[in-house]
VEXDREN-2710 file (C-alpha; in Angstrom, 1 decimal):
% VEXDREN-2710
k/r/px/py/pz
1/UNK/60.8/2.6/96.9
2/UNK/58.7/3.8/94.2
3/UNK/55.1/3.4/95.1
4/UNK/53.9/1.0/92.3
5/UNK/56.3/-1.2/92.8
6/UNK/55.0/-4.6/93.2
7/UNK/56.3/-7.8/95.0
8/UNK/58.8/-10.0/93.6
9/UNK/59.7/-7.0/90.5
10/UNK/62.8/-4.6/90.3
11/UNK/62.7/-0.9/90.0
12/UNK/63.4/-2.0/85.9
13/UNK/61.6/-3.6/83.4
14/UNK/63.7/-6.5/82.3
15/UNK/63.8/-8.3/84.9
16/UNK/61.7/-9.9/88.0
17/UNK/63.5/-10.6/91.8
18/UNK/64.2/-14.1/91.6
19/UNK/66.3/-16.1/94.6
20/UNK/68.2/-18.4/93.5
21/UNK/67.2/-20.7/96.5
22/UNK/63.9/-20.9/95.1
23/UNK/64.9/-22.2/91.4
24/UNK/64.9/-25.5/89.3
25/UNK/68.5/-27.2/89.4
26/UNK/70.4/-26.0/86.8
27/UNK/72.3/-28.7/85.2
28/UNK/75.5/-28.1/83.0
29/UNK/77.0/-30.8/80.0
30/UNK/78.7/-33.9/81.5
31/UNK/77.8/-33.1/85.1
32/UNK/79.8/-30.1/85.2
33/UNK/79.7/-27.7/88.6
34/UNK/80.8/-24.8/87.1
35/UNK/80.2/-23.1/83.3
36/UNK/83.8/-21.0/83.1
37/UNK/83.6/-18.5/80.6
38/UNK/86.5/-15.6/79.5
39/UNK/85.9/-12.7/77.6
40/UNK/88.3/-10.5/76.2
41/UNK/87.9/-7.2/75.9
42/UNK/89.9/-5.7/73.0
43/UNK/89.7/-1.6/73.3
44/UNK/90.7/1.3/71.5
45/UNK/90.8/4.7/72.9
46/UNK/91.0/7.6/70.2
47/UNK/93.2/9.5/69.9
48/UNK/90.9/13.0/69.2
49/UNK/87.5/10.8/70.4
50/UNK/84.3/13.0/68.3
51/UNK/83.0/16.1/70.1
52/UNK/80.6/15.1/72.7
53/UNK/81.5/12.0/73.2
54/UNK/81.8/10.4/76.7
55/UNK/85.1/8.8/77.8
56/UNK/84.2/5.6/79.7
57/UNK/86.2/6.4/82.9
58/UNK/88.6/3.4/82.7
59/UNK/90.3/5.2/79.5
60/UNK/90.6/8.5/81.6
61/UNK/93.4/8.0/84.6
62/UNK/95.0/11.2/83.6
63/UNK/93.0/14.8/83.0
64/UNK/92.1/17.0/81.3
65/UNK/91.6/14.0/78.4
66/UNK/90.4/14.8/75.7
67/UNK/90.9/18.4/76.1
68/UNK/94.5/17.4/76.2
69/UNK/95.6/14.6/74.7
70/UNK/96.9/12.0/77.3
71/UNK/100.1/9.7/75.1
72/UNK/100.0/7.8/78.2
73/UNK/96.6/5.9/78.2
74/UNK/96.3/5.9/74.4
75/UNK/99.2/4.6/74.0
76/UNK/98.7/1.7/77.1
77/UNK/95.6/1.0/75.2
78/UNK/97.2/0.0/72.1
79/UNK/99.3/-2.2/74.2
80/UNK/96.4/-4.9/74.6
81/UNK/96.5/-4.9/70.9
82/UNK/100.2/-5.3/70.1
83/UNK/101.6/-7.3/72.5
84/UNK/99.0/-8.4/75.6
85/UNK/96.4/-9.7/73.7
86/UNK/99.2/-12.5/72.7
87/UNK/100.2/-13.4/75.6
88/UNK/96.8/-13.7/76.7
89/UNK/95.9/-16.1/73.7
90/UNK/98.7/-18.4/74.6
91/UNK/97.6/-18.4/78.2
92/UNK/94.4/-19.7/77.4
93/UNK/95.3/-22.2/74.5
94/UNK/97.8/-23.6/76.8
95/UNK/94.5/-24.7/79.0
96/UNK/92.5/-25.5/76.2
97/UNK/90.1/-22.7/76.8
98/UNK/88.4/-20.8/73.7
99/UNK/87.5/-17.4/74.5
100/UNK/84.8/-15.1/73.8
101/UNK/86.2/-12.0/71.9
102/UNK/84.6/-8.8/73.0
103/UNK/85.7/-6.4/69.8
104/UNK/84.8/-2.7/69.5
105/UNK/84.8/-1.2/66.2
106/UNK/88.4/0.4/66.3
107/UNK/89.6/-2.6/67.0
108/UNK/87.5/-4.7/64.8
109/UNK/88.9/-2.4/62.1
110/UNK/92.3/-1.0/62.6
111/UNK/93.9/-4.7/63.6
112/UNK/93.5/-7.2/61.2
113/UNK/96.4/-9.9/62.4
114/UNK/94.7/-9.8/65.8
115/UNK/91.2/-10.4/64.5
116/UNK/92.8/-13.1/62.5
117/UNK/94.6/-14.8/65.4
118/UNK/91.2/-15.1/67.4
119/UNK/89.8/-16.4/64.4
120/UNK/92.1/-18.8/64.1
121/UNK/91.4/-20.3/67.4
122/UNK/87.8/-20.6/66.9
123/UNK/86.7/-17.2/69.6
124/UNK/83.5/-16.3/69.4
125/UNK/83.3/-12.7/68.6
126/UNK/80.5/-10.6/70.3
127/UNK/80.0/-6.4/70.2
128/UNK/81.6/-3.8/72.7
129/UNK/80.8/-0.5/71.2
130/UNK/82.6/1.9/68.7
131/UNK/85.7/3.0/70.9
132/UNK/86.7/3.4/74.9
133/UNK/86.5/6.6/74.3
134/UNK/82.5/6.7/73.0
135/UNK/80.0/5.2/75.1
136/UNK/76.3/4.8/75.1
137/UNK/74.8/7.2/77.5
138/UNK/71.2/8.6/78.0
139/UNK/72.3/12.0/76.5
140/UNK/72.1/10.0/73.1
141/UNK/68.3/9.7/71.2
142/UNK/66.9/6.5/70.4
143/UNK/67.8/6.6/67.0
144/UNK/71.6/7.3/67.5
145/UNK/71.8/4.7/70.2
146/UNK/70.0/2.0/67.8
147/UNK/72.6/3.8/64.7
148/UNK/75.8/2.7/67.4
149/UNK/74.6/-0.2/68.5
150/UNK/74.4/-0.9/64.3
151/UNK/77.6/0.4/63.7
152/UNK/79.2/-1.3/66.2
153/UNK/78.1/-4.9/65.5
154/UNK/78.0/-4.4/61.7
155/UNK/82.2/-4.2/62.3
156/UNK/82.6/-6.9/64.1
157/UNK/80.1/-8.6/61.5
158/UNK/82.6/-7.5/58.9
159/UNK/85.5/-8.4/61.0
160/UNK/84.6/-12.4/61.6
161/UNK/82.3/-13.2/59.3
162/UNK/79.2/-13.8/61.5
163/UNK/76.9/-11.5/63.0
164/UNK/77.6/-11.5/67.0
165/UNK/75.2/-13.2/69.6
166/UNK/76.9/-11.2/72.5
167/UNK/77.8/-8.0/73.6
168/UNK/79.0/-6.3/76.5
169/UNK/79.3/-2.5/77.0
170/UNK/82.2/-0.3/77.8
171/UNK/82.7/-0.4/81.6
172/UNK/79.8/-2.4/81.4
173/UNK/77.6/1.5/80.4
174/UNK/74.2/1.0/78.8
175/UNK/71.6/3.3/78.9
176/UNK/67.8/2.6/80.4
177/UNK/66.8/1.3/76.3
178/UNK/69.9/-0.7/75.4
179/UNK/69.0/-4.1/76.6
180/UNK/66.0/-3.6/74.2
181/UNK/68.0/-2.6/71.5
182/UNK/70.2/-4.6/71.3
183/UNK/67.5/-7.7/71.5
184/UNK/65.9/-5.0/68.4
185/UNK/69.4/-5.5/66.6
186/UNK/69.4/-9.7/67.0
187/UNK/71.5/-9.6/69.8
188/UNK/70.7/-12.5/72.5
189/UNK/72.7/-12.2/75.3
190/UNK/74.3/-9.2/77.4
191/UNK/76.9/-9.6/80.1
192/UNK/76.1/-6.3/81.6
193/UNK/74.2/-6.9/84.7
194/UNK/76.8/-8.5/87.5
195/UNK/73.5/-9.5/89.4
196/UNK/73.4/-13.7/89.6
197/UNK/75.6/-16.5/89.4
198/UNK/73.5/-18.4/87.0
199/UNK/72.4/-17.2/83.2
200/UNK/68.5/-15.6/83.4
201/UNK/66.1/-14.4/81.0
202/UNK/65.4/-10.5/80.7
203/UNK/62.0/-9.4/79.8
204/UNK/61.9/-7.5/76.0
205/UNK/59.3/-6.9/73.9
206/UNK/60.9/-8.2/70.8
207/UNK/63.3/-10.9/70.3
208/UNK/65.3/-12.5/73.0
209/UNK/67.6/-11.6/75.8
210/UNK/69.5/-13.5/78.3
211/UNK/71.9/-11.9/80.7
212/UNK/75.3/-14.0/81.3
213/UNK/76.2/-12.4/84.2
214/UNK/80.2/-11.2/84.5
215/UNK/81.7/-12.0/87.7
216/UNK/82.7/-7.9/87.8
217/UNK/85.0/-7.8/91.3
218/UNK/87.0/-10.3/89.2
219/UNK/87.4/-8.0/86.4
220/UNK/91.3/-6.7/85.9
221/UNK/90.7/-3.4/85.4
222/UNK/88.0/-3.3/88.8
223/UNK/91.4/-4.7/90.4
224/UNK/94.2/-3.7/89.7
225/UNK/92.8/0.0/88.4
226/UNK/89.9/1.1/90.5
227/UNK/90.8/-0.6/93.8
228/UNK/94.8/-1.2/93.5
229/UNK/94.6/-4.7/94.6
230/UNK/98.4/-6.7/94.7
231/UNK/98.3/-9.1/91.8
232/UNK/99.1/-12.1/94.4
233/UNK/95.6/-11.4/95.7
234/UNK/93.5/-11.2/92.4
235/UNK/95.1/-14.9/91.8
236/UNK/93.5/-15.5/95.2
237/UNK/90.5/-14.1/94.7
238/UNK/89.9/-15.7/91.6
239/UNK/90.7/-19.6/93.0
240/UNK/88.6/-18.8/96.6
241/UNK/85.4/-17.4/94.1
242/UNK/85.9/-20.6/91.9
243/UNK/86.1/-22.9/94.8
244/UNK/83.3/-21.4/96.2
245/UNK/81.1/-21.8/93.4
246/UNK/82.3/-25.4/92.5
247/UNK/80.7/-26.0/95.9
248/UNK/77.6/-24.6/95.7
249/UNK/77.7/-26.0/91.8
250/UNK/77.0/-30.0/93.3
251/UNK/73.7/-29.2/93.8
252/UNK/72.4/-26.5/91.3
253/UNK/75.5/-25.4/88.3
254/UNK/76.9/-22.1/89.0
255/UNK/78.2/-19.4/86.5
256/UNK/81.8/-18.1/86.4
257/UNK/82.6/-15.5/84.2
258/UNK/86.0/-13.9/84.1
259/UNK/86.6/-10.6/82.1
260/UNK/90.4/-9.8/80.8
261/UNK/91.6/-6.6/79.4
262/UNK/95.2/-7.6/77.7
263/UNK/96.5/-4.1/77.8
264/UNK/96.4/-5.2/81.9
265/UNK/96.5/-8.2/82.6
266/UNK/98.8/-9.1/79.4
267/UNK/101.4/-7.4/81.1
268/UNK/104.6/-9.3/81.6
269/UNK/104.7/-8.8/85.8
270/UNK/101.0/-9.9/85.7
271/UNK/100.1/-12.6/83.3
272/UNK/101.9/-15.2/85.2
273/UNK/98.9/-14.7/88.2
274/UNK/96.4/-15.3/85.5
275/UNK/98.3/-18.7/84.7
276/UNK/98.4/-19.4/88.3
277/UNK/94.6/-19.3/88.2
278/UNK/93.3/-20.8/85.2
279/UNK/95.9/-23.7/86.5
280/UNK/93.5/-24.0/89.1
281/UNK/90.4/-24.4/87.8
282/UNK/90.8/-26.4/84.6
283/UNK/92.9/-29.3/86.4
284/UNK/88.9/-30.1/88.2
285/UNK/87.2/-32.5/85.9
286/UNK/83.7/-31.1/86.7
287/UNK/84.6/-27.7/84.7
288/UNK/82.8/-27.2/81.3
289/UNK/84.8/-24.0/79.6
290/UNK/83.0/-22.5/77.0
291/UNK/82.2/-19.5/74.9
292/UNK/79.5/-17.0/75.7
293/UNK/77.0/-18.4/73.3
294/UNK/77.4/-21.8/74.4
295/UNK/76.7/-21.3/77.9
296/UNK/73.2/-19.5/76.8
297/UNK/72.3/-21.9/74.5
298/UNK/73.0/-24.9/76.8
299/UNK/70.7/-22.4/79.2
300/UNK/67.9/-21.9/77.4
301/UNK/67.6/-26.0/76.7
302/UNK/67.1/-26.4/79.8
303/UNK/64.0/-24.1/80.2
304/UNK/62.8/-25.8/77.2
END
């Protein structure tokens, strides 16, 4: 433990220790238990990504990529794009839940008819970077992080017409500056920090952040990639975490936010597990599903 640390604060400056048996109640629209929010994370992995760049390690199952190009998880990428991301979209419009879009700049700019479909349904778009295969690390200066971070939402900007609220990082990377950055760039909440079960204020200097906390062993790529868990047993996870939390949400509302990939879970042997899920938890009345900014702005009304 570092030797100025003080009692009650973290080992980082945006936030403070805080239990969450010591809180306020938290109290959602309409006496809901549990805020459900979906974000989906749109990718693209370059083909030739710049020199220098780093490769978030989702996009790099096979090596030596980039030094040799890998067809294979390029190509799977674009698969979220062309076919998953659909079948994900009528997943969740056949349960009447609007998503939050999590768009990086390939994406934002190489697929108009998908950005157009999510438009359609009303998505709130937030920012996810330039590219799978470029993420923020602490090798970059501040200036180039501040110039991605700017690039990155000033596509999706372009893409849907409003400037996003959101963002969420590549394999959820940041660097130690890019909360305040971000909150720099007009950004108000990240979904970054997999540290609560209830929205929270971080600590900037300028502007304002809140983190909406993903629910990250939930994630399909943590899953099915990284721990090679059957697909009958995310389902089950997903229902037991929800039931839990619609427990613990009678007496203080509780947070669940689940994070899609469609070039995974839009997949034809897995997409019917998602259905089984979201089944689940929107047939309970005390469910409010919303998008990413809705959730914080509902939040921060309460602290008023």
């Amino acid at each position: 433990m570092p030797a100025n640390r003080q009692p009650g604060t973290m080992d980082n400056p945006y936030y403070d220790w805080s239990p969450i048996s010591t809180r306020p109640p938290l109290r959602w629209p309409n006496g809901a238990r549990v805020a459900f929010c979906v974000i989906v994370n749109f990718e693209h992995l370059d083909w030739l990504p710049p020199n220098g760049a780093m490769v978030a390690p989702s996009g790099q199952r096979r090596r030596p990529y980039p030094l040799v190009t890998d067809i294979h998880e390029t190509s799977y990428h674009d698969y979220g794009t062309r076919v998953g991301g659909f079948r994900v979209m009528r997943l969740l419009d056949r349960y009447g839940v609007k998503a939050t879009v999590a768009l990086d700049a390939g994406v934002a700019t190489g697929c108009p008819t998908l950005v157009e479909a999510c438009r359609t349904r009303s998505w709130e778009f937030i920012g996810h970077g330039l590219a799978l295969s470029q993420m923020i690390t602490e090798r970059m200066s501040e200036d180039q992080e501040r110039d991605y971070i700017q690039q990155s939402l000033d596509a999706v900007r372009q893409a849907s017409g409003h400037a996003p609220a959101g963002w969420i990082g590549m394999d959820y990377g940041e660097s130690t500056r890019t909360v305040r950055l971000l909150a720099e760039a007009g950004v108000r909440y990240v979904c970054d920090w997999p540290n609560d079960e209830q929205p929270y204020r971080m600590k900037i200097p300028v502007g304002q952040m809140v983190s909406l906390p993903v629910s990250v062993e939930l994630d399909d790529v943590f899953t099915h990639t990284l721990r090679l868990i059957p697909i009958q047993r995310y389902t089950t996870m997903i229902t037991e975490a929800f039931d839990r939390l619609y427990a613990d949400g009678g007496t203080s509302g509780r947070l669940l936010v689940l994070n899609l990939h469609p070039a995974r879970i839009g997949q034809p042997f897995r997409a019917r597990y998602l259905d089984i899920a979201l089944a689940h938890i929107m047939r309970r009345q005390a469910v409010w599903a919303a998008t990413g900014s809705e959730i914080v702005d509902w939040y921060l009304k309460q602290l008023a």
